[in-house]
KELO-510359 format. One record per residue (C-alpha): residue in one letter; x, y, z. Coordinates in nm, 3 decimals. Example, Ala and Ser with C-alpha at 12.3 -4.5 7.8 and 13.67 -1.06 7.14 Angstrom:
> semi,xx,yy,zz
> A,1.230,-0.450,0.780 $
> S,1.367,-0.106,0.714 $
***
This chain:
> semi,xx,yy,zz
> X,17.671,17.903,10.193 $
> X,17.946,17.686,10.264 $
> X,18.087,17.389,10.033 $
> X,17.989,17.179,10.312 $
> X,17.693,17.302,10.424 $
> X,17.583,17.262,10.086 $
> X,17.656,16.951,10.063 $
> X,17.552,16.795,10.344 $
> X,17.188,16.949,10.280 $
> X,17.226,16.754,9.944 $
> X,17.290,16.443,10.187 $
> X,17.002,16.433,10.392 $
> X,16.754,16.208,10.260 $
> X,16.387,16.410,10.167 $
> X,16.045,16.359,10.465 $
> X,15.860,16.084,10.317 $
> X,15.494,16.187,10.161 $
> X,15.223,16.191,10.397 $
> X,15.018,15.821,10.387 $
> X,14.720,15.839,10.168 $
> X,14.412,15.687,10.292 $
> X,14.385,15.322,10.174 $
> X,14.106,15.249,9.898 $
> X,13.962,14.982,9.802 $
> X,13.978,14.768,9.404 $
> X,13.665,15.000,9.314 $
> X,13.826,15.317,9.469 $
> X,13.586,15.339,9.760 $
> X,13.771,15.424,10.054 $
> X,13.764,15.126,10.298 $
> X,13.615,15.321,10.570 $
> X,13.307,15.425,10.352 $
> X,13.259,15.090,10.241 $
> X,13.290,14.946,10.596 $
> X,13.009,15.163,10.679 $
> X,12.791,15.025,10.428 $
> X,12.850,14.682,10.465 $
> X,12.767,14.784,10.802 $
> X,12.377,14.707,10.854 $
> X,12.402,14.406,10.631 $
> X,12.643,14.307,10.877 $
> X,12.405,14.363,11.175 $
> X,12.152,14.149,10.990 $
> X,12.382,13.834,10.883 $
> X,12.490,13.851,11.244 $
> X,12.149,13.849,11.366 $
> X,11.998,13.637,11.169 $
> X,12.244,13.360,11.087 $
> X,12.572,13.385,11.288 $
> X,12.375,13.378,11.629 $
> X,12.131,13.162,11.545 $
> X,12.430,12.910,11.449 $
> X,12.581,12.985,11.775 $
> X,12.304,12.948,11.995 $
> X,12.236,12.632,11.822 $
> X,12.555,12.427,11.928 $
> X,12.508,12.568,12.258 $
> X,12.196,12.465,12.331 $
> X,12.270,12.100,12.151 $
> X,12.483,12.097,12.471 $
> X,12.233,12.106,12.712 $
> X,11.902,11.873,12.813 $
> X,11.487,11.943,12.722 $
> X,11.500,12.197,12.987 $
> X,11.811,12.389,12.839 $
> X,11.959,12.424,13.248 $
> X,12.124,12.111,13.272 $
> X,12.440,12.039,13.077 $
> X,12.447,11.701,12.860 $
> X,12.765,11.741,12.687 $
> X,12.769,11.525,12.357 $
> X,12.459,11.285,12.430 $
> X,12.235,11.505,12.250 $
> X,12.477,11.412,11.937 $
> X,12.518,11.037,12.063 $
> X,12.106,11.018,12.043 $
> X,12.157,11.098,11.670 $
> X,12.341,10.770,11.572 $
> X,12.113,10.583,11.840 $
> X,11.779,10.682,11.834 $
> X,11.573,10.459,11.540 $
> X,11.429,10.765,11.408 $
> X,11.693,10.978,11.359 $
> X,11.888,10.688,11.185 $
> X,11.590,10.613,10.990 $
> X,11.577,11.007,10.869 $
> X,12.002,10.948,10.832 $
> X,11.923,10.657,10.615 $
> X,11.677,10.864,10.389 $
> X,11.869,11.124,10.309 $
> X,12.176,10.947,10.179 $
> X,11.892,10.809,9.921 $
> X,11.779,11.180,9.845 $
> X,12.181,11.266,9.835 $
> X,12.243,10.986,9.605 $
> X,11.913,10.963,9.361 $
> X,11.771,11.294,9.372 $
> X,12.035,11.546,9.190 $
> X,12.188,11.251,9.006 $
> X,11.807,11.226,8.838 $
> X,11.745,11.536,8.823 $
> X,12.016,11.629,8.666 $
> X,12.063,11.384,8.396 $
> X,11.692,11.451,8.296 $
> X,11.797,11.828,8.239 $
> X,12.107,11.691,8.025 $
> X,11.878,11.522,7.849 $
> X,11.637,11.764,7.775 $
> X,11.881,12.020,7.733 $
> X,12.035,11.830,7.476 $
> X,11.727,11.688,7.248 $
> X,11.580,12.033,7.258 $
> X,11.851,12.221,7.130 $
> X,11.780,12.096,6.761 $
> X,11.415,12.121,6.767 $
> X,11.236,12.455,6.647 $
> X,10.958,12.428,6.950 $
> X,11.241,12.404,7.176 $
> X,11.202,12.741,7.391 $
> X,10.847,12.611,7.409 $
> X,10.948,12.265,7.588 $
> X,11.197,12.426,7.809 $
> X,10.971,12.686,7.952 $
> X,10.720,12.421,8.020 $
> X,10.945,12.187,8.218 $
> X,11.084,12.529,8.402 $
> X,10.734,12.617,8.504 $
> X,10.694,12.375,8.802 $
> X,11.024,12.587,8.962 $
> X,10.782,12.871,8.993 $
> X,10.562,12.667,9.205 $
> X,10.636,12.659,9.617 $
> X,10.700,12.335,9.726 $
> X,10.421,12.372,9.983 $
> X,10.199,12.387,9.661 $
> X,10.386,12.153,9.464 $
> X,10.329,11.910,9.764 $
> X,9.946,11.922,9.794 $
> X,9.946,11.854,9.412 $
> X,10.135,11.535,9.420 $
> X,9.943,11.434,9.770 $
> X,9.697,11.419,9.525 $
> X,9.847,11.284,9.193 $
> X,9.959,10.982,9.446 $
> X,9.609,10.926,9.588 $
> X,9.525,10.570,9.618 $
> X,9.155,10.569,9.486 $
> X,9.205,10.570,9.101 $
> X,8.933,10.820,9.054 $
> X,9.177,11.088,9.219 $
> X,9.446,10.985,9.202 $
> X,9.668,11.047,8.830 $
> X,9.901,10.789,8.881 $
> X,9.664,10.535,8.969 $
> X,9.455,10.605,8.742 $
> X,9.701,10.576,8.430 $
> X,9.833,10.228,8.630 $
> X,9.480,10.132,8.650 $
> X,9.414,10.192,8.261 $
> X,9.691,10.039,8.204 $
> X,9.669,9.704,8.380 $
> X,9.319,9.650,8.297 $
> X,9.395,9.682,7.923 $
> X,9.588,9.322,7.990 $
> X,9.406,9.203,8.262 $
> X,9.033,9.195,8.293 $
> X,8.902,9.305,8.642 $
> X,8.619,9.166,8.807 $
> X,8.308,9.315,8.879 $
> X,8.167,9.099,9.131 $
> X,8.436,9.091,9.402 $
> X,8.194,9.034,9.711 $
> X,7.952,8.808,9.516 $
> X,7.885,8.473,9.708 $
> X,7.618,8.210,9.716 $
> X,7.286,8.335,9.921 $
> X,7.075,8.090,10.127 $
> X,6.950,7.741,9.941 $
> X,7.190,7.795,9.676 $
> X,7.310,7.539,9.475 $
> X,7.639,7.624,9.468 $
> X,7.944,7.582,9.716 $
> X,8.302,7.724,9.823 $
> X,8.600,7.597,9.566 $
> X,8.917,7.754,9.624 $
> X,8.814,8.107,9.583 $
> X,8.494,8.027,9.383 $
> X,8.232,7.820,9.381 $
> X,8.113,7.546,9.205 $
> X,7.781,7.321,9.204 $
> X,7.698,7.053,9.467 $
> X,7.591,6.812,9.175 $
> X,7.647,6.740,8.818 $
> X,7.445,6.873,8.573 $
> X,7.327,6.719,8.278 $
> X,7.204,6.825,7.917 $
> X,6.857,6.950,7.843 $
> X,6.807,7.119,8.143 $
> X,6.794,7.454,8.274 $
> X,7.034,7.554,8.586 $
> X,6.975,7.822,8.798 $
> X,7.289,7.974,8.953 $
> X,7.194,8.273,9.193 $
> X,7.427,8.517,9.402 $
> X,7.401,8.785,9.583 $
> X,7.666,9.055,9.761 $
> X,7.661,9.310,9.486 $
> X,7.499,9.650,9.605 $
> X,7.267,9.736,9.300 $
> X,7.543,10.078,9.238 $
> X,7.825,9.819,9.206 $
> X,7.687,9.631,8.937 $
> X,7.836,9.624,8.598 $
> X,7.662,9.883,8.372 $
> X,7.589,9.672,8.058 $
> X,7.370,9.421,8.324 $
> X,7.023,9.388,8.259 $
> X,6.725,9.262,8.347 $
> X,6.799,8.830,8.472 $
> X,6.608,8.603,8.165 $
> X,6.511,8.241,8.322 $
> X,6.684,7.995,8.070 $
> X,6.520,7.806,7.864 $
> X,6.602,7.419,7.847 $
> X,6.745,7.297,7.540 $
> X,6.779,6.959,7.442 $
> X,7.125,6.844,7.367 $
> X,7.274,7.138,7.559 $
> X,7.311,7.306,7.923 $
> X,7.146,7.637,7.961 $
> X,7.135,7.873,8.283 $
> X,7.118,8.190,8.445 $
> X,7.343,8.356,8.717 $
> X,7.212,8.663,8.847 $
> X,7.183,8.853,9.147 $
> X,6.924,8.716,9.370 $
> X,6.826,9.018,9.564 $
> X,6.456,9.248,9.549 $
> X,6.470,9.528,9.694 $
> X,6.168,9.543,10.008 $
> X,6.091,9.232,10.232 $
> X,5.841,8.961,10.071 $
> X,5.863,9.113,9.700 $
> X,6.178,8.818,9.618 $
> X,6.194,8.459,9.607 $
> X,6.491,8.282,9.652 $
> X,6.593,8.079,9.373 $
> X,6.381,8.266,9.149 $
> X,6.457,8.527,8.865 $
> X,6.258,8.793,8.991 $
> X,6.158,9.097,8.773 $
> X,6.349,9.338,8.913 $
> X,6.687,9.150,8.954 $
> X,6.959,9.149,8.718 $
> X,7.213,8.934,8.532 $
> X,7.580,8.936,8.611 $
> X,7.741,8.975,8.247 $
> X,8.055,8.868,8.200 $
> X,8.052,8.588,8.429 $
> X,8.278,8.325,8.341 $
> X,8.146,7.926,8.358 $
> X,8.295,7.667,8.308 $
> X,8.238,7.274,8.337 $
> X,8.461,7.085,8.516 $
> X,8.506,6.675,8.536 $
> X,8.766,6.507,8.641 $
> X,8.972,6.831,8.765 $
> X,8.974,6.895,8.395 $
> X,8.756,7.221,8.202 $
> X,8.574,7.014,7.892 $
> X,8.395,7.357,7.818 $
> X,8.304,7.711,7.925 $
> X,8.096,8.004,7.895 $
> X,8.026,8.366,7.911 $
> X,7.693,8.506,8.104 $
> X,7.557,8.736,7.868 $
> X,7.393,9.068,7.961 $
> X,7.143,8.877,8.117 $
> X,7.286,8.656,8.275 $
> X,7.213,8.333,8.059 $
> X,7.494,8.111,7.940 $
> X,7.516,7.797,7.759 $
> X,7.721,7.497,7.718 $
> X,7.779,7.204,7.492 $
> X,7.662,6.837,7.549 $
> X,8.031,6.758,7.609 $
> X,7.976,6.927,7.942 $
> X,7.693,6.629,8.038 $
> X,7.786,6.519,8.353 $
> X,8.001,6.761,8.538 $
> X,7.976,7.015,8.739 $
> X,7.975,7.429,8.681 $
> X,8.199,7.596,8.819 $
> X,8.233,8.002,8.852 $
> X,8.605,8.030,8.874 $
> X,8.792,8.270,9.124 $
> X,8.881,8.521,8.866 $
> X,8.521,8.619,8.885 $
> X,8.527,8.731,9.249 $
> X,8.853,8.889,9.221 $
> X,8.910,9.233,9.396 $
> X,8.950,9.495,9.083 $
> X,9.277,9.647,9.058 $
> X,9.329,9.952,9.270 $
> X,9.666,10.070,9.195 $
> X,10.031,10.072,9.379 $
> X,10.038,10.245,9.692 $
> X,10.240,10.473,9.616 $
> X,10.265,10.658,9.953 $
> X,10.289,10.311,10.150 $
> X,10.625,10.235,10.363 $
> X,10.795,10.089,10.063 $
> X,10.759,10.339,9.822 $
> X,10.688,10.689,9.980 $
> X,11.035,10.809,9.924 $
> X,11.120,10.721,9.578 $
> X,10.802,10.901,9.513 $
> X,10.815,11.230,9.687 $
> X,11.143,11.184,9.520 $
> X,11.000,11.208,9.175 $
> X,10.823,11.502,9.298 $
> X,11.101,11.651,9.374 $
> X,11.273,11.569,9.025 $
> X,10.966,11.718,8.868 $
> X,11.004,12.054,9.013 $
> X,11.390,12.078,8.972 $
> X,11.441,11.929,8.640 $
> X,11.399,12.229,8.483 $
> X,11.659,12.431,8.712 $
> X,11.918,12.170,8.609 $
> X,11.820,12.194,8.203 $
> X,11.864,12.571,8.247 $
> X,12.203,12.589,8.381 $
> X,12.300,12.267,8.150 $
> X,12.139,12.471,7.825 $
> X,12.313,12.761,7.925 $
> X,12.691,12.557,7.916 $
> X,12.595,12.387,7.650 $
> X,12.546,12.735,7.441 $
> X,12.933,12.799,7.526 $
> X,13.044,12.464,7.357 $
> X,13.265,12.537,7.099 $
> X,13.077,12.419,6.778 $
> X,13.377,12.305,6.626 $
> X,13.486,12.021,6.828 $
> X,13.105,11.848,6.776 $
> X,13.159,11.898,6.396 $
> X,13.520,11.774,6.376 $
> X,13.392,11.466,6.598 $
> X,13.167,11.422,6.338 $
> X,13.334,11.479,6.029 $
> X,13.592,11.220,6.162 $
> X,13.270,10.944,6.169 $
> X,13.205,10.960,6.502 $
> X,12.809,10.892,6.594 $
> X,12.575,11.113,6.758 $
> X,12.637,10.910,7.078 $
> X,12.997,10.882,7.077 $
> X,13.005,11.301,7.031 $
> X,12.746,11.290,7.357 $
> X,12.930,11.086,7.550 $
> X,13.313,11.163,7.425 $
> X,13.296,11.543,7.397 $
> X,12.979,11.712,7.520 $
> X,12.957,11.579,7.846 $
> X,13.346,11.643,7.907 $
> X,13.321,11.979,7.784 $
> X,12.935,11.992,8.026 $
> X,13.165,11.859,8.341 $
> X,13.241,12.198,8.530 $
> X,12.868,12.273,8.431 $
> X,12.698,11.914,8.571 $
> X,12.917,11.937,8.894 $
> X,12.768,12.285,8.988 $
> X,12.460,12.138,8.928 $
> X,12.473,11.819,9.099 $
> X,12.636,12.060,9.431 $
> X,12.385,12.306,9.452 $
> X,12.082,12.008,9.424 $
> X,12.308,11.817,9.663 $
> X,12.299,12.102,9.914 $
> X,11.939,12.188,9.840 $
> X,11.839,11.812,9.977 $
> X,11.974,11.800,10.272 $
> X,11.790,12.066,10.359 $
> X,11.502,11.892,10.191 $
> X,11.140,11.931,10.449 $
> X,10.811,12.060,10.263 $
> X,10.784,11.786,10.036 $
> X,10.834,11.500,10.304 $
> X,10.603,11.682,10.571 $
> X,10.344,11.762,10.292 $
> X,10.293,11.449,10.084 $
> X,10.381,11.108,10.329 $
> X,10.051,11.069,10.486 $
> X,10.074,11.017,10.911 $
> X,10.053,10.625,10.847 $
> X,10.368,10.629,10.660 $
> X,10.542,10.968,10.733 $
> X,10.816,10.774,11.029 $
> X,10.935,10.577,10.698 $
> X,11.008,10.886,10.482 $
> X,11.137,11.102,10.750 $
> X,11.451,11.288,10.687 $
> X,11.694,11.492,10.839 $
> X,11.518,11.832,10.838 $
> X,11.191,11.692,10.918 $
> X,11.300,11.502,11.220 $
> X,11.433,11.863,11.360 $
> X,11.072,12.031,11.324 $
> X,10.943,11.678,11.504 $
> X,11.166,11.632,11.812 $
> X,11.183,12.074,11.829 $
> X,10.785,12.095,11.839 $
> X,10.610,11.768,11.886 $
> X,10.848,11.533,12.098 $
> X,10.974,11.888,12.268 $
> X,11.346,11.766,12.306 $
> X,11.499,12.122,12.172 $
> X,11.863,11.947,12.258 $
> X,11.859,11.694,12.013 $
> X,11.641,11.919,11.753 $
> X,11.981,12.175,11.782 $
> X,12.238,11.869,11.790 $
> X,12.042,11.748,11.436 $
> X,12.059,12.106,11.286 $
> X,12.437,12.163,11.395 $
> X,12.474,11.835,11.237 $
> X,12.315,11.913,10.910 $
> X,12.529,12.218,10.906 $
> X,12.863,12.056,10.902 $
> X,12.711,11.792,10.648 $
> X,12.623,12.098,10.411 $
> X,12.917,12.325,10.478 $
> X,13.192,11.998,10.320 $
> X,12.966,12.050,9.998 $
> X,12.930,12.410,10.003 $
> X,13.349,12.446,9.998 $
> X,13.353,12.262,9.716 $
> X,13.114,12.432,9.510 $
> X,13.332,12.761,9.584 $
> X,13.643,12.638,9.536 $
> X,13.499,12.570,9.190 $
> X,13.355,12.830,9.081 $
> X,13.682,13.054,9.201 $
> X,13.902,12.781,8.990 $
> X,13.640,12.885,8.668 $
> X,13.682,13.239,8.729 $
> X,14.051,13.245,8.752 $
> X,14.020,13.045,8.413 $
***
């Protein structure tokens, strides 16, 4: 072979290598993958891309779905009292609900991490997480009953008000026929002065015999004394036509206990009295010459609670429902960031005389932030989408004042049968969610690079 030939074989650049099949980080070749990935595909597509699709279509279109309405199924939603009632309520779940919910898990999160019984506390404030909140509804439809005998939070309100202010027993008392007594601003009070050394009879009636107090016994008829009043109130009632006499103690009837009297002259109490079991009171000669009066705190309807699922307070209660079920996820994920605090930093905050406050507030919750804002995202996200709770617990009286967003879709979908506004309010709550949902992931990608 030539010089040349030799050369210019030397010259000629060498036939690239063949291309090698493209593989993915794992190694996987793409193709394989691709074909995995693709029934989970099918399903995502089927199950949330088209629904999402054929949602903002058909918020385009009227009830019947063959007319086209353009954007007045999205002007009803800023129109229609309803709708901006349900608007209205969810801001208030938006703002109240993860903010509460998660500063009771910081709390608890914190306070328990120095106790022994700790795991103990935290697995009992998880435990309502593993409750649906179908269930979870039905129980506090029942915590928030208004009758205090079903109701837990009545009840405890109940105890609790009647422990500093006595209830009365005889709400629907009132004077029967040829009674001595007469209407006085709620109560009632004699038609004519009394004097001592006499005997007054002061009779009532109203009380069913299952209403009356349990410490009342059989109505005594006073005996006069001199230099004192006596009497007896009691209910004036027998039982079977022709057995009673009016204006009579009877021996069946019984005394009203606790009844207050007092004796009134010149718009002025000079003395007062307690009916005792059996109904007899007495009073002092100072009270010669006035009149008895049975003041309106005897006739006043017991306590019965708050209404707690009434128009003015059915949200920020099926709120606290909701904080007691998601408490616990927030302590969790707070517990679980709060492990990773460097241990360090609280003791040199400490060492340098800084209280147990201060290192809460100056250096764990800092060091908590990325942890708290995940939280307060994902709860954030999880409200909006908020429904079983509302549609379980607000009774029908008062379920148009707790509406929200997600309930108002099931209502105007199935009951008011106006699908175009029912898709307009879900395409809506998408694009409220999807704002919070970017910045959740942007987050967590900004940790990860980290």
């Amino acid at each position: 072979m030539s010089p040349a030939a030799a050369g210019g074989a030397a010259a000629r650049p060498a036939a690239p290598p063949a291309p090698r099949q493209r593989r993915s980080v794992t190694g996987t070749r793409r193709t394989v993958a691709a074909l995995f990935l693709l029934p989970a595909l099918v399903l995502l597509g089927a199950l949330v891309v088209y629904p999402i699709g054929y949602s903002v279509v058909r918020s385009l279109f009227d009830s019947s779905g063959h007319s086209f309405a353009g954007l007045d199924n999205y002007r009803t939603l800023f129109t229609d009292d309803g709708i901006r009632t349900a608007l209205k309520n969810n801001v208030i779940w938006v703002v109240f609900a993860p903010a509460v919910s998660t500063a009771l898990g910081l709390v608890f999160a914190v306070l328990t991490e120095r106790v022994r019984w700790g795991t103990a506390f935290k697995l009992v404030v998880f435990m309502p997480m593993a409750i649906s909140m179908l269930a979870a509804g039905i129980i506090f439809r029942l915590v928030y009953d208004q009758d205090p005998d079903r109701g837990v939070a009545n009840a405890v309100w109940v105890g609790v008000h009647d422990t500093f202010a006595r209830s009365s027993a005889f709400p629907h008392a009132h004077p029967g026929r040829q009674s001595p007594l007469k209407p006085d601003g709620g109560g009632f009070v004699t038609t004519h002065p009394v004097h001592t050394g006499t005997a007054v009879a002061l009779p009532l009636v109203g009380v069913a015999p299952d209403q009356m107090p349990h410490g009342a016994a059989r109505a005594r008829r006073a005996t006069a004394e001199p230099g004192r009043i006596t009497g007896t109130t009691w209910q004036d009632f027998t039982r079977g036509q022709g057995v009673g006499r009016l204006g009579t103690v009877d021996p069946s009837e019984l005394g009203y206990p606790g009844m207050r009297i007092e004796a009134v002259r010149d718009g002025r109490v000079v003395a007062s009295a307690t009916a005792a079991a059996d109904g007899t009171f007495s009073l002092p000669a100072k009270a010669d010459g006035a009149v008895l009066r049975l003041p309106a705190e005897n006739f006043r309807a017991p306590y019965n609670g708050v209404d707690w699922l009434g128009p003015s307070l059915v949200t920020p209660a099926i709120i606290g429902a909701y904080v007691w079920m998601w408490a616990g996820f927030a302590m969790v994920l707070i517990a679980a960031g709060l492990a990773g605090v460097p241990r360090e930093l609280l003791e040199a905050a400490r060492v340098d005389g800084a209280s147990e406050w201060q290192v809460f507030r100056r250096v764990t919750v800092p060091l908590l932030a990325p942890v708290l804002a995940v939280v307060v995202v994902t709860l954030m996200i999880n409200v909006l989408k908020v429904f079983d709770l509302v549609f379980i617990i607000a009774p029908g009286s008062s379920q148009d004042d707790a509406d929200v967003l997600a309930l108002e879709l099931y209502r105007q979908g199935f009951s008011e049968g106006r699908p175009g506004v029912a898709s307009a309010i879900a395409v809506f709550l998408l694009l409220l969610v999807i704002p919070v949902m970017l910045f959740n992931m942007r987050r967590l990608r900004r940790e990860v690079r980290r």
